[in-house]
NUZANU-649045 format. One record per residue (C-alpha): residue number from 1; residue in one letter; x, y, z. Coordinates in steps of 0.5 Angstrom, whole numbers, plus 500, padded with zeros to 3 digits. Example, Ala and Ser with C-alpha at 12.3 -4.5 7.8 and 13.67 -1.06 7.14 Angstrom:
# NUZANU-649045
+-----+--------+-----+-----+-----+
| num | residu |  c1 |  c2 |  c3 |
+-----+--------+-----+-----+-----+
|   1 |      a | 525 | 491 | 516 |
|   2 |      s | 527 | 498 | 514 |
+-----+--------+-----+-----+-----+
***
This chain:
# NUZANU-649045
+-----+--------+-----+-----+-----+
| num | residu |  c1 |  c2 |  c3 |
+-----+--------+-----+-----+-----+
|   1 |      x | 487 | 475 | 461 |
|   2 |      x | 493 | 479 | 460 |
|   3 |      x | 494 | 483 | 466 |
|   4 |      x | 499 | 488 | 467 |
|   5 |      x | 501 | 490 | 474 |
|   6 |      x | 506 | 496 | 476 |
|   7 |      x | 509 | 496 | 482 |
|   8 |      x | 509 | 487 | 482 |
|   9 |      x | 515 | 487 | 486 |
|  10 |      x | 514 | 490 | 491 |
|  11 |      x | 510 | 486 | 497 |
|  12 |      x | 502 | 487 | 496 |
|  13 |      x | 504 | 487 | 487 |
|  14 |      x | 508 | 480 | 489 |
|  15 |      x | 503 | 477 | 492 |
|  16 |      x | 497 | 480 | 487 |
|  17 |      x | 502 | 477 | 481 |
|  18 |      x | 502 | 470 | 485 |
|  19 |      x | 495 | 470 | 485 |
|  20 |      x | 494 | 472 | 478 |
|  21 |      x | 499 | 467 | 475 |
|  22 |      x | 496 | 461 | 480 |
|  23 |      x | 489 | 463 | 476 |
|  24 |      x | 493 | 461 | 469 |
|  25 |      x | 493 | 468 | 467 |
|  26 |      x | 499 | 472 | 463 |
|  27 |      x | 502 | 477 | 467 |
|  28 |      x | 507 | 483 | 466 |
|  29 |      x | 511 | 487 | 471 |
|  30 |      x | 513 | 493 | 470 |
|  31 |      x | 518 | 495 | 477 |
|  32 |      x | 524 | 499 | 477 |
|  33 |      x | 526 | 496 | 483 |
|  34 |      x | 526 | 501 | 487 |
|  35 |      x | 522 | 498 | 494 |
|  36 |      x | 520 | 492 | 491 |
|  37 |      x | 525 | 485 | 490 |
|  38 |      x | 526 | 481 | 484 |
|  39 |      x | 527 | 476 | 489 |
|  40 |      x | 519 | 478 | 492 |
|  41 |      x | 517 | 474 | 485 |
|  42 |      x | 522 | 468 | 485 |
|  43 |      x | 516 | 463 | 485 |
|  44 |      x | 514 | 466 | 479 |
|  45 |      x | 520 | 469 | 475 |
|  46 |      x | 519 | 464 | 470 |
|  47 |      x | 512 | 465 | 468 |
|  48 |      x | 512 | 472 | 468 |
|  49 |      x | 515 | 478 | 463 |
|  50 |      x | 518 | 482 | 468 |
|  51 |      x | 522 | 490 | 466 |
|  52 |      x | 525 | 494 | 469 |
|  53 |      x | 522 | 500 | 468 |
|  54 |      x | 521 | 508 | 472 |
|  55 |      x | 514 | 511 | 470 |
|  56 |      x | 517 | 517 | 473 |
|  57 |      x | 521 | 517 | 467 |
|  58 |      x | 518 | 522 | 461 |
|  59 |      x | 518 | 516 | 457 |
|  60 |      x | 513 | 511 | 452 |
|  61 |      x | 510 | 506 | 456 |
|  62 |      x | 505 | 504 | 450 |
|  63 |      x | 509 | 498 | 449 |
|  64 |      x | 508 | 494 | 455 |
|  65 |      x | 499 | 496 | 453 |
|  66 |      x | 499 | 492 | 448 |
|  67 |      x | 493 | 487 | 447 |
|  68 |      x | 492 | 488 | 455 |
|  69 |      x | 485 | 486 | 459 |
|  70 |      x | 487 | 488 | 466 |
|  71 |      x | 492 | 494 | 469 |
|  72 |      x | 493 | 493 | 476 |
|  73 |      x | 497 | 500 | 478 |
|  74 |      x | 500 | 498 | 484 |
|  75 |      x | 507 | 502 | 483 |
|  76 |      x | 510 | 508 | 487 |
|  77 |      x | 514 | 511 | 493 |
|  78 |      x | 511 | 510 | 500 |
|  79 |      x | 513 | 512 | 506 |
|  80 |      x | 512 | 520 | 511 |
|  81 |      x | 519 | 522 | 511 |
|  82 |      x | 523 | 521 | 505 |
|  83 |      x | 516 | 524 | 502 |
|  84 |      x | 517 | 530 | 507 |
|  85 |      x | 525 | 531 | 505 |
|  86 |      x | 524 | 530 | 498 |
|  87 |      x | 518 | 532 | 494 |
|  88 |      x | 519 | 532 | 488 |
|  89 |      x | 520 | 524 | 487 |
|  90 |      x | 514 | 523 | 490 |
|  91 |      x | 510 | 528 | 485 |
|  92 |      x | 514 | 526 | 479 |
|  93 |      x | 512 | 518 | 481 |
|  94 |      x | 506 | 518 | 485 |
|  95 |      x | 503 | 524 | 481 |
|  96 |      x | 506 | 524 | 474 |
|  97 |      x | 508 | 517 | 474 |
|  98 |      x | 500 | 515 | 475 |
|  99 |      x | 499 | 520 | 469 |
| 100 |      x | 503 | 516 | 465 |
| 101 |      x | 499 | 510 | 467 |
| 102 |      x | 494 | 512 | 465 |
| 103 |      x | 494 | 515 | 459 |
| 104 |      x | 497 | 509 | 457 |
| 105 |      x | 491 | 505 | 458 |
| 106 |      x | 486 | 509 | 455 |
| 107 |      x | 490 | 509 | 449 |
| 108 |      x | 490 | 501 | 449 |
| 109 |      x | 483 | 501 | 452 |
| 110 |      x | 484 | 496 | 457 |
| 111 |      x | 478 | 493 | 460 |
| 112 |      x | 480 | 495 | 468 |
| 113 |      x | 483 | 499 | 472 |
| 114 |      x | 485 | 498 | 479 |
| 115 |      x | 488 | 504 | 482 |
| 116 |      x | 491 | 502 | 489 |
| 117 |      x | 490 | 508 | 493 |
| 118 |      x | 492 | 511 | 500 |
| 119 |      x | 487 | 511 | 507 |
| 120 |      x | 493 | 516 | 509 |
| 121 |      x | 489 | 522 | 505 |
| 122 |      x | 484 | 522 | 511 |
| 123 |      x | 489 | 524 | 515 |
| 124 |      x | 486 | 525 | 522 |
| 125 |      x | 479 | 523 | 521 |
| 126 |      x | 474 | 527 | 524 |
| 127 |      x | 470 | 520 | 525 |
| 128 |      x | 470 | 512 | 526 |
| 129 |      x | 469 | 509 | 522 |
| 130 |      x | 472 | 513 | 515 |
| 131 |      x | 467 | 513 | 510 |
| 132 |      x | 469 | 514 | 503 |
| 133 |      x | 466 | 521 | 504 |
| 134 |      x | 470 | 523 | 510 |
| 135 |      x | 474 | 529 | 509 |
| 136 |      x | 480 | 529 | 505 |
| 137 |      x | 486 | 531 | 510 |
| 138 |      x | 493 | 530 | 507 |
| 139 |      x | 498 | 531 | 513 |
| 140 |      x | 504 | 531 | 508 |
| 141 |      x | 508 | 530 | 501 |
| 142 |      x | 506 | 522 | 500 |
| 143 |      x | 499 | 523 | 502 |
| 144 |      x | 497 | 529 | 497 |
| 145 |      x | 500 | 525 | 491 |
| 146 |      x | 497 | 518 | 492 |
| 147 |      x | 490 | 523 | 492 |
| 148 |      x | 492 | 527 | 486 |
| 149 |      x | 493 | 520 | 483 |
| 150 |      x | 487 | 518 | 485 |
| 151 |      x | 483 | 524 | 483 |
| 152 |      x | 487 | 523 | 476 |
| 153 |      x | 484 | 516 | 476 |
| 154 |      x | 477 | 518 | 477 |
| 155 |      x | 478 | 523 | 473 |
| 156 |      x | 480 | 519 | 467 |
| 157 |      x | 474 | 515 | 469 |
| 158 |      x | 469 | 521 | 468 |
| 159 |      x | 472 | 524 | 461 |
| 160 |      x | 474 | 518 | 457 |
| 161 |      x | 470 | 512 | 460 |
| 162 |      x | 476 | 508 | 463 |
| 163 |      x | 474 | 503 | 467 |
| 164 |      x | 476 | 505 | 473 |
| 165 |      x | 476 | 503 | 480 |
| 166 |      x | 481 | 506 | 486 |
| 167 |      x | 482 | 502 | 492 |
| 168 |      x | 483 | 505 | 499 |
| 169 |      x | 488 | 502 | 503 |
| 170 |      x | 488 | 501 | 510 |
| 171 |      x | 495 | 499 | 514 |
| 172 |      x | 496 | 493 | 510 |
| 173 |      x | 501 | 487 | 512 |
| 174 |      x | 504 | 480 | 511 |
| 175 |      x | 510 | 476 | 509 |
| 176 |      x | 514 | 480 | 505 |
| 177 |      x | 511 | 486 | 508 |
| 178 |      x | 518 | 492 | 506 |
| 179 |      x | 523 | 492 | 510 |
| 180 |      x | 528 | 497 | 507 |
| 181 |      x | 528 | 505 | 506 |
| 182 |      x | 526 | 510 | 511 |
| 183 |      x | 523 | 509 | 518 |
| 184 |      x | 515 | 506 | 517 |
| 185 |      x | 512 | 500 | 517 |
| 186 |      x | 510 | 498 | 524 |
| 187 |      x | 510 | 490 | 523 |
| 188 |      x | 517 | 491 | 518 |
| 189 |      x | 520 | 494 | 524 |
| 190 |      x | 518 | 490 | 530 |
| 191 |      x | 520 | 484 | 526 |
| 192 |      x | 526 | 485 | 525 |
| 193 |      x | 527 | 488 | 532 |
| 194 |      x | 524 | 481 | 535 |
| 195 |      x | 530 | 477 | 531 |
| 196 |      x | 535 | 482 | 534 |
| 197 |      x | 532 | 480 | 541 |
| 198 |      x | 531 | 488 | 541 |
| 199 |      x | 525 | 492 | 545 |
| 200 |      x | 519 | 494 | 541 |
| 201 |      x | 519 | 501 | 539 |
| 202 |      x | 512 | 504 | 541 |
| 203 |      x | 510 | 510 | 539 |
| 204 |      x | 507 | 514 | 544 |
| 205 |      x | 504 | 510 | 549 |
| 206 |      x | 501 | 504 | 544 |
| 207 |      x | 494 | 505 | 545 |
| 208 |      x | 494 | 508 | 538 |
| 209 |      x | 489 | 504 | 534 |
| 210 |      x | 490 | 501 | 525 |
| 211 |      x | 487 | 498 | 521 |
| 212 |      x | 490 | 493 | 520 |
| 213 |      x | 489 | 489 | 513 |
| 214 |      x | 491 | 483 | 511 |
| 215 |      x | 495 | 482 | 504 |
| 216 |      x | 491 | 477 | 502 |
| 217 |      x | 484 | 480 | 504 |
| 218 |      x | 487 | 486 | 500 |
| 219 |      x | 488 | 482 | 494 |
| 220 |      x | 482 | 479 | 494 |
| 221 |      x | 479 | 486 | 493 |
| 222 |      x | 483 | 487 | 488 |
| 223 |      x | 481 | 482 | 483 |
| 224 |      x | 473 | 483 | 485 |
| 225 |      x | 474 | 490 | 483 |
| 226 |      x | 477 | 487 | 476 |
| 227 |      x | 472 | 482 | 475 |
| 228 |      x | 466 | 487 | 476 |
| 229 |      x | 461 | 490 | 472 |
| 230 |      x | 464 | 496 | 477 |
| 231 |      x | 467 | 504 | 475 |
| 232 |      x | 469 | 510 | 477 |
| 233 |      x | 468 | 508 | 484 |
| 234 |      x | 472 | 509 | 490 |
| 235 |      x | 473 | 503 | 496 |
| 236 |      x | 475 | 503 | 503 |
| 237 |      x | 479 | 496 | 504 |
| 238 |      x | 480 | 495 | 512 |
| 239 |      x | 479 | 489 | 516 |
| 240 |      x | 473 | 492 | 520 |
| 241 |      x | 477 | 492 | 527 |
| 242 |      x | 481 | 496 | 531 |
| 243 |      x | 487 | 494 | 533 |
| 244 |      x | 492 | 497 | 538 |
| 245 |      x | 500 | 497 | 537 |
| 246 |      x | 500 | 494 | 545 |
| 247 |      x | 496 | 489 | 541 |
| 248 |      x | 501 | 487 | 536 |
| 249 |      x | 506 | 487 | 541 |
| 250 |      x | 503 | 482 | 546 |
| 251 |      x | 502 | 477 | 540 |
| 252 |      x | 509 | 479 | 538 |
| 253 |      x | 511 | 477 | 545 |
| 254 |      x | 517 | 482 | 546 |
| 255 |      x | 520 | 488 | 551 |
| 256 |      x | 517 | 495 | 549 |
| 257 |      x | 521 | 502 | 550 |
| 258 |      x | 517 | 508 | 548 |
| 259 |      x | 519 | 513 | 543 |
| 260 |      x | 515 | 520 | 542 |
| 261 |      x | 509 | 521 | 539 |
| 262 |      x | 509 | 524 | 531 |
| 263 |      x | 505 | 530 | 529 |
| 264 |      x | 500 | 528 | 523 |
| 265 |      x | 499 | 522 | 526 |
| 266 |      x | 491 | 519 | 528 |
| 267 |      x | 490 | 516 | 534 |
| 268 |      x | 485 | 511 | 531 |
| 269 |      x | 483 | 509 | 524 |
| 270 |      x | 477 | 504 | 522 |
| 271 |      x | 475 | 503 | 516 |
| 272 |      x | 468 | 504 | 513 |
| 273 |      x | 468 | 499 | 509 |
| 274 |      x | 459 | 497 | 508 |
| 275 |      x | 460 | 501 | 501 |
| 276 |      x | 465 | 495 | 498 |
| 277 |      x | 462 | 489 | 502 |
| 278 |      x | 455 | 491 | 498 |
| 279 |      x | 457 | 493 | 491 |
| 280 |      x | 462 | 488 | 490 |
| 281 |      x | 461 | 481 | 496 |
| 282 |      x | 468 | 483 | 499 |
| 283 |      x | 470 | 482 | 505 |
| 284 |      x | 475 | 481 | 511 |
| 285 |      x | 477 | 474 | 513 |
| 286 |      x | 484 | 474 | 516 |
| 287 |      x | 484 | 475 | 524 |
| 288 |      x | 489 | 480 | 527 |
| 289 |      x | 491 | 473 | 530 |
| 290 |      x | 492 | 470 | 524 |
| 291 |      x | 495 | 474 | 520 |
| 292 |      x | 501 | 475 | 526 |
| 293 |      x | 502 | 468 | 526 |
| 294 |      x | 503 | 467 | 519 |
| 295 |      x | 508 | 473 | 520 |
| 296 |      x | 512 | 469 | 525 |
| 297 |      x | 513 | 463 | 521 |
| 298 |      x | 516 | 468 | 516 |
| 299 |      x | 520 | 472 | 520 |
| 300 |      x | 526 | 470 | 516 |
| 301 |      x | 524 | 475 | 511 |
| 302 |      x | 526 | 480 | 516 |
| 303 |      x | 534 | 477 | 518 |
| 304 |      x | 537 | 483 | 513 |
| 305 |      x | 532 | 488 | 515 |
| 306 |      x | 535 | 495 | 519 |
| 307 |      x | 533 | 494 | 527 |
| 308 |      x | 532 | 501 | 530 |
| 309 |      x | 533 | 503 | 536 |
| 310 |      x | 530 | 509 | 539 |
| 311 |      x | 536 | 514 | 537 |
| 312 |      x | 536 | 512 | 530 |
| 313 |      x | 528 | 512 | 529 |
| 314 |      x | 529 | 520 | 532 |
| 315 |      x | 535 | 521 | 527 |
| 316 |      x | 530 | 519 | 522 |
| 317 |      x | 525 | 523 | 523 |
| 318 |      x | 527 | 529 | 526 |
| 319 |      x | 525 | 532 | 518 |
| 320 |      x | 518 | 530 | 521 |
| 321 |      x | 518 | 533 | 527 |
| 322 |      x | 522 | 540 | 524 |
| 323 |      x | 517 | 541 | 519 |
| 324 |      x | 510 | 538 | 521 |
| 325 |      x | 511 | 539 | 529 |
| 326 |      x | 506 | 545 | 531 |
| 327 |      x | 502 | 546 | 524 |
| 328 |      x | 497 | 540 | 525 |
+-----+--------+-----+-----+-----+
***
């Protein structure tokens, strides 16, 4: 196949582009480098074409779609508070960038599609487990714009038959897992914290659950999604377990010091994901015990990782509280 992923730089397209790459496919990434690493790629940097490219840029993708079977779109900003302080990035490439995708791909006729959506467009779910038919809740800036890009995908779908499918990630982790940008990612965070030897920072009082999904499982799901008969459809991909913070912090093994609760926040999430092990045969298959352990052997990812402390996390997100306290 010859396979297009955006965004393959960064740690779930690295580990999908290592994966398509060991099944003998041909890969091009597209990455403006942004979030993700050349470095996330050093296994494969020979056997793959790799551009710097910004799909928020009003510029002509058609020629990385030449003659392509697959597009994996993966590429986009992450992240609550950058999204709260700057919008507009995240509209212009989460929102116009996914437009700019797609429309490339029609015009190609490429033979799949896999959008790599958000579960954070559930916002504070009314019940467990999400099914794909919760409510739409989007918190805040990042969380709209990968659902309007979402809706642009199924959209496309319907209107000009392009093979489809959007997945709904759930709090996806693993080696190479960001570690750069604003305050986020829960493992990014505590790793680089336990190579300081500093206490974890749990927000609120731990008990608040996710779940946690494995990078792997979440590139398993992504090839099946490809390799279906399968579109215009919508999946969740969790782990099927609710895991709490105090959890992850025991199999870390560390000291904890409590920071506030943040507004917009669940305290529990659990995917639904009856619907994906059906249609496509996916399911989990990596513990959370499994998965952390890996993480530890791998902990020298984080050596360079910003290690926070309570008061550079309230600097940080002061912008979230300032504008979403007291309107949830």
């Amino acid at each position: 196949m010859n396979i297009l992923v955006t965004g393959g730089a960064g740690f779930i397209g690295s580990h999908l582009v290592e994966h398509l790459i060991q099944k003998g496919h041909k890969v091009t990434v597209l990455d403006n480098l942004c979030t993700g690493k050349k470095e996330n790629l050093a296994k494969v940097k020979n056997k793959i074409k790799f551009f710097k490219e910004d799909i928020s840029k009003n510029k002509d993708l058609s020629k990385y779609f030449k003659n392509l079977d697959w597009v994996f779109h993966l590429a986009g900003l992450a992240d609550i508070v950058p999204s709260i302080k700057n919008p507009k990035n995240y509209y212009d490439t989460n929102v116009n960038g996914t437009f700019r995708i797609l429309e490339a791909a029609r015009k190609a006729k490429v033979k799949k599609f896999i959008y790599a959506a958000s579960s954070s467009c559930y916002g504070i779910p009314n019940f467990l487990p999400i099914s794909e038919n919760a409510e739409i809740k989007p918190m805040y800036p990042y969380a709209l714009t990968k659902w309007l890009g979402e809706q642009l995908v199924m959209n496309w779908q319907k209107i000009y038959n392009l093979p489809a499918i959007s997945l709904r990630l759930f709090n996806v982790y693993g080696p190479r897992s960001r570690s750069t940008g604003a305050y986020g990612a829960v493992f990014g965070v505590f790793l680089a914290q336990k190579l300081a030897k500093k206490p974890f920072t749990i927000v609120g009082n731990g008990k608040q659950t996710r779940d946690f999904t494995y990078v792997t499982d979440v590139v398993d799901a992504m090839i099946k999604a490809a390799k279906s008969k399968i579109m215009g459809e919508i999946f969740n991909i969790g782990s099927e377990r609710e895991v709490s913070v105090n959890k992850i912090v025991n199999l870390l093994d560390g000291q904890k010091v409590f920071i506030p609760k943040r507004p917009g926040e669940p305290d529990k999430l659990l995917a639904d994901v009856s619907k994906i092990k059906k249609k496509l045969l996916w399911k989990p298959k990596v513990s959370i015990e499994e998965g952390v352990k890996t993480l530890l052997k791998n902990i020298d990812f984080w050596k360079e990782a910003p290690v926070w402390t309570p008061n550079t996390i309230r600097q940080a997100t002061s912008d979230w509280f300032k504008f979403l306290e007291n309107k949830i």
